[in-house]
DRENSENU-230128 format. One record per residue (C-alpha): residue number from 0; z, x, y; residue in one letter. Coordinates in steps of 0.5 Angstrom, whole numbers. Example, Ala and Ser with C-alpha at 12.3 -4.5 7.8 and 13.67 -1.06 7.14 Angstrom:
residues 2
n / z / x / y / res
0 / 16 / 25 / -9 / a
1 / 14 / 27 / -2 / s
end
This chain:
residues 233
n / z / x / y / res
0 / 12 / -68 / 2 / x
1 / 12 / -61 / -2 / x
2 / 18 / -59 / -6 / x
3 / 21 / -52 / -3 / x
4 / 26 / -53 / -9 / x
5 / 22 / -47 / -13 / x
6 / 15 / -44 / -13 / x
7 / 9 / -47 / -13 / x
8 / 5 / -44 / -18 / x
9 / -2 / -47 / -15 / x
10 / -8 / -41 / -15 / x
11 / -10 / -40 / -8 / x
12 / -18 / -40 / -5 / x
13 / -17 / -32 / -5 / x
14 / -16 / -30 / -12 / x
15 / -23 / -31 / -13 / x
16 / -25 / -25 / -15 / x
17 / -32 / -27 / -14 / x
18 / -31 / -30 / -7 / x
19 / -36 / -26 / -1 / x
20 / -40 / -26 / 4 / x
21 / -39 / -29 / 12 / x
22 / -33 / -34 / 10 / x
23 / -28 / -29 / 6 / x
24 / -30 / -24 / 12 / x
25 / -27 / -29 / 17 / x
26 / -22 / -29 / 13 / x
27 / -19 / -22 / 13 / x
28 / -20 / -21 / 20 / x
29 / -15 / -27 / 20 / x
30 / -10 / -24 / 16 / x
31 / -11 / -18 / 21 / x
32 / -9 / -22 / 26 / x
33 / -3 / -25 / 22 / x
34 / -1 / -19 / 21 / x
35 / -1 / -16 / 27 / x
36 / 1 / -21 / 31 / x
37 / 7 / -25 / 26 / x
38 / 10 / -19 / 24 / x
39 / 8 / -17 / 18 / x
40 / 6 / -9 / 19 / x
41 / 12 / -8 / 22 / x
42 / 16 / -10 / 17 / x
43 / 11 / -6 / 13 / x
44 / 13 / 0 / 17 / x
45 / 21 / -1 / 16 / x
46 / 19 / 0 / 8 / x
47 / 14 / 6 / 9 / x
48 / 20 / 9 / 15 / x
49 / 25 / 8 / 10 / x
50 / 21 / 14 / 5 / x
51 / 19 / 18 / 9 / x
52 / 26 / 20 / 12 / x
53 / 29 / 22 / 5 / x
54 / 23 / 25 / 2 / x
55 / 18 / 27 / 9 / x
56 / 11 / 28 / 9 / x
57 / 6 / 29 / 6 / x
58 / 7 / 22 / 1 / x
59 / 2 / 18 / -2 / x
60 / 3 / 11 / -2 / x
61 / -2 / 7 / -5 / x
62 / -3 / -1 / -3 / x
63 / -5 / -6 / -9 / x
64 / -9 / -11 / -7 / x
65 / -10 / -8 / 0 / x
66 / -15 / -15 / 3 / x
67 / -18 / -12 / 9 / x
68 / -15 / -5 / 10 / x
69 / -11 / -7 / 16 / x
70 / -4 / -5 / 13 / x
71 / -7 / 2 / 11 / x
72 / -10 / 3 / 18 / x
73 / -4 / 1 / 22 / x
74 / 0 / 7 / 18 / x
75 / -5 / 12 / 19 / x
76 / -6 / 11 / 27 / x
77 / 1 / 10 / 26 / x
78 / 3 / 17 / 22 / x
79 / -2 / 20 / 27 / x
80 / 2 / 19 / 33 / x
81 / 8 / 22 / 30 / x
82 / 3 / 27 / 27 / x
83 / 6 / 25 / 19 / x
84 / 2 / 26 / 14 / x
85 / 0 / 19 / 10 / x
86 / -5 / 20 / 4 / x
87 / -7 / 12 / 3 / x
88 / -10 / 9 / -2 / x
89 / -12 / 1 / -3 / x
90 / -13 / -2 / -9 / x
91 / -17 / -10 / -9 / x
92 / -20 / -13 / -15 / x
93 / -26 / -16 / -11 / x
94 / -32 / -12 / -9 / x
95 / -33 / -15 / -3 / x
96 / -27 / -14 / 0 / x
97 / -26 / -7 / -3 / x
98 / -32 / -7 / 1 / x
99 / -31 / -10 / 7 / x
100 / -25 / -5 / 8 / x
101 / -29 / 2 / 7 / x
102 / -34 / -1 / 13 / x
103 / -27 / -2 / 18 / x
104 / -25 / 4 / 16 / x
105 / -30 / 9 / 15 / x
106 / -27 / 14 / 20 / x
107 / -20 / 14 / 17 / x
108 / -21 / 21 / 12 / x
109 / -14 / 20 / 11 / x
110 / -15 / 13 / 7 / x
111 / -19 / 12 / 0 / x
112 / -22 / 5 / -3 / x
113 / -22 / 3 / -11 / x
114 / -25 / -3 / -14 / x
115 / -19 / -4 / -19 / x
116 / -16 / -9 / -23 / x
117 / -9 / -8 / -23 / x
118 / -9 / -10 / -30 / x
119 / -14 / -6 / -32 / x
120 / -13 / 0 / -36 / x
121 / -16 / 5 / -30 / x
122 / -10 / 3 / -26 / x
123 / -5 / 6 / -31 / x
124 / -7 / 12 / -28 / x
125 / -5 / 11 / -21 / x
126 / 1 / 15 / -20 / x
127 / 3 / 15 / -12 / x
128 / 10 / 17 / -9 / x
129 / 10 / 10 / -7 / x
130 / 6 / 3 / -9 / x
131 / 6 / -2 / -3 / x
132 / 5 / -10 / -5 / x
133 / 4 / -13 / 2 / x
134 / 3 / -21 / 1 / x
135 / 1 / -19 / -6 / x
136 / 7 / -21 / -11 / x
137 / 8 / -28 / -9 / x
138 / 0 / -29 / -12 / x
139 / 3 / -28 / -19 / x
140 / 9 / -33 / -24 / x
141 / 16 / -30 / -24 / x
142 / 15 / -27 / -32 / x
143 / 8 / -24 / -30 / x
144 / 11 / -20 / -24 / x
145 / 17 / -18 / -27 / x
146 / 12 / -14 / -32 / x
147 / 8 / -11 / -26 / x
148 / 14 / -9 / -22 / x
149 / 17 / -5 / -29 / x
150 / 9 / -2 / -30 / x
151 / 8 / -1 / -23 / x
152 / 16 / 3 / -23 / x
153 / 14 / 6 / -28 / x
154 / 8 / 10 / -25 / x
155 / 10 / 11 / -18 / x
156 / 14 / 17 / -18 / x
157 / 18 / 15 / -12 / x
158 / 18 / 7 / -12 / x
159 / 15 / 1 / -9 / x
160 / 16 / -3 / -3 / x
161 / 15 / -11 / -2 / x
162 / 13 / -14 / 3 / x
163 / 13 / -21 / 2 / x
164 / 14 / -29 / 4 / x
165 / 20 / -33 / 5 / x
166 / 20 / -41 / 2 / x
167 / 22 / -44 / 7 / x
168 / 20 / -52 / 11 / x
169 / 19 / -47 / 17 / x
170 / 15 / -42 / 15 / x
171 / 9 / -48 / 12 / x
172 / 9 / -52 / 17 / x
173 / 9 / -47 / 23 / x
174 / 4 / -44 / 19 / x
175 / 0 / -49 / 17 / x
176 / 0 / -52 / 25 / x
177 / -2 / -45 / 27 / x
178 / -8 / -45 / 22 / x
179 / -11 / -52 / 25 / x
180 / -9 / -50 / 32 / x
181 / -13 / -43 / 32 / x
182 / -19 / -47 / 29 / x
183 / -18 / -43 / 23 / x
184 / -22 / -42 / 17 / x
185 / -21 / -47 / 11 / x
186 / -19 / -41 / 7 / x
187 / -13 / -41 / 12 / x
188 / -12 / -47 / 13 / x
189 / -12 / -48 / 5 / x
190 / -8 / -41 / 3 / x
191 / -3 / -40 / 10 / x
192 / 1 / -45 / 7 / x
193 / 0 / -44 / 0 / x
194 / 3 / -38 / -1 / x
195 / 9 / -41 / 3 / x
196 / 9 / -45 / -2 / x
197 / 9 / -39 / -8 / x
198 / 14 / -35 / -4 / x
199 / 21 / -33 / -6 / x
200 / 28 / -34 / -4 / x
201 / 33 / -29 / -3 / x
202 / 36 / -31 / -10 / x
203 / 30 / -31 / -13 / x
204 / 27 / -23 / -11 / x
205 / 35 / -21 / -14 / x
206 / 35 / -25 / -21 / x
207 / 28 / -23 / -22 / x
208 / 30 / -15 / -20 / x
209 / 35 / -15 / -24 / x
210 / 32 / -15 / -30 / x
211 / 27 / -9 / -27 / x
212 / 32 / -5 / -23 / x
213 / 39 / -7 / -23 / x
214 / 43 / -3 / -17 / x
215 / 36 / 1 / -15 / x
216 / 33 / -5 / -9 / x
217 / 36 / -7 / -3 / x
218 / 33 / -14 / 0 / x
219 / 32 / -15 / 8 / x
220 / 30 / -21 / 12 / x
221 / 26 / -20 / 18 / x
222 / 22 / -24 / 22 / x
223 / 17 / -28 / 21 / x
224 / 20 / -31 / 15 / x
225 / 18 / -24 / 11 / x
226 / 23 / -21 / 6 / x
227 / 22 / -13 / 5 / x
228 / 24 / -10 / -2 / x
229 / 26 / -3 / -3 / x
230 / 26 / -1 / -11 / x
231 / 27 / 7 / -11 / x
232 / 27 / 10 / -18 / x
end
């Protein structure tokens, strides 16, 4: 039985920097399909909407470990529709999926790829209007986070939207079933529930930002599990 009490600090398959080839690309499709299909670039796109009404456009958001791209996809079909002007950027620490993202979106001049650690000193230099981390903050222990999010306010001008996962029985073993019913891939099978498993309570995300930003965020639920963070300077 898992313990839901706190966070499970067990790294996933992903963190691999070095992870390539045919298994890690399977992967990213099937982040792709989760996003799209589990709600996760919608809530994204509440966070994106919420900046974009108090500040207009053009805007430069700027998504850390960005994965495959699909998030930085959906909001430019999504800019070009209403005919906002998005200048979007991914950041990933792994080559290949770096990569991976430049090939899926080669015919998207509105979308620029970096191969950078965001521990890295070359990142300090990043300054958008608005940081993303979609599924990107429970991948770190509370201490560390809190000193990311207080490096990466610093640098945004605007603020920071999270996008992240609800600790909930739930959401592990509705996800878990999903990733052996659709015959997914063993980095799905191992990292969908983990990261379950290194997700937050609503508690939790408001200690942690108080220390950061107090009287500057707001916390929403949204379905699938998905708690959406808006830190503003």
């Amino acid at each position: 039985m898992p313990n839901f009490a706190c966070r499970s600090l067990q790294p996933e398959l992903i963190d691999d920097f070095t992870l390539s080839g045919e298994t890690l690309s399977r992967n990213l499709r099937e982040l792709e399909y989760i996003n799209a299909y589990l709600g996760g670039n919608a809530v994204t796109l509440k966070g994106v909407k919420y900046f974009v009404k108090r500040l207009g456009t053009p805007i430069s958001i700027a998504d850390v470990g960005c994965g495959g791209g699909d998030t930085l996809g959906y909001l430019s079909r999504w800019a070009g529709r209403y005919r906002y002007t998005l200048q979007l950027s991914g950041y990933d620490a792994n080559p290949f999926i770096v990569e991976y993202a430049l090939k899926r979106h080669q015919d998207y001049p509105d979308i620029r790829y970096y191969c950078l650690d965001v521990w890295s000193k070359e990142f300090e230099q990043v300054q958008p209007d608005v940081f993303l981390l979609s599924l990107f903050c429970h991948h770190f222990g509370d201490e560390q986070l809190k000193t990311l999010l207080a490096r990466l306010l610093h640098q945004a001008r605007k603020g920071i939207i999270i996008n992240d996962l609800q600790r909930h029985p739930m959401a592990y073993y509705s996800i878990r079933w999903l990733a052996r019913l659709l015959g997914g891939s063993h980095l799905l099978q191992h990292d969908a529930p983990l990261s379950v498993l290194k997700g937050f309570r609503k508690e939790e995300l408001q200690t942690l930002l108080q220390e950061i930003a107090p009287k500057k965020f707001q916390i929403s639920w949204h379905w699938a599990f998905r708690y959406l963070v808006i830190i503003e300077k």
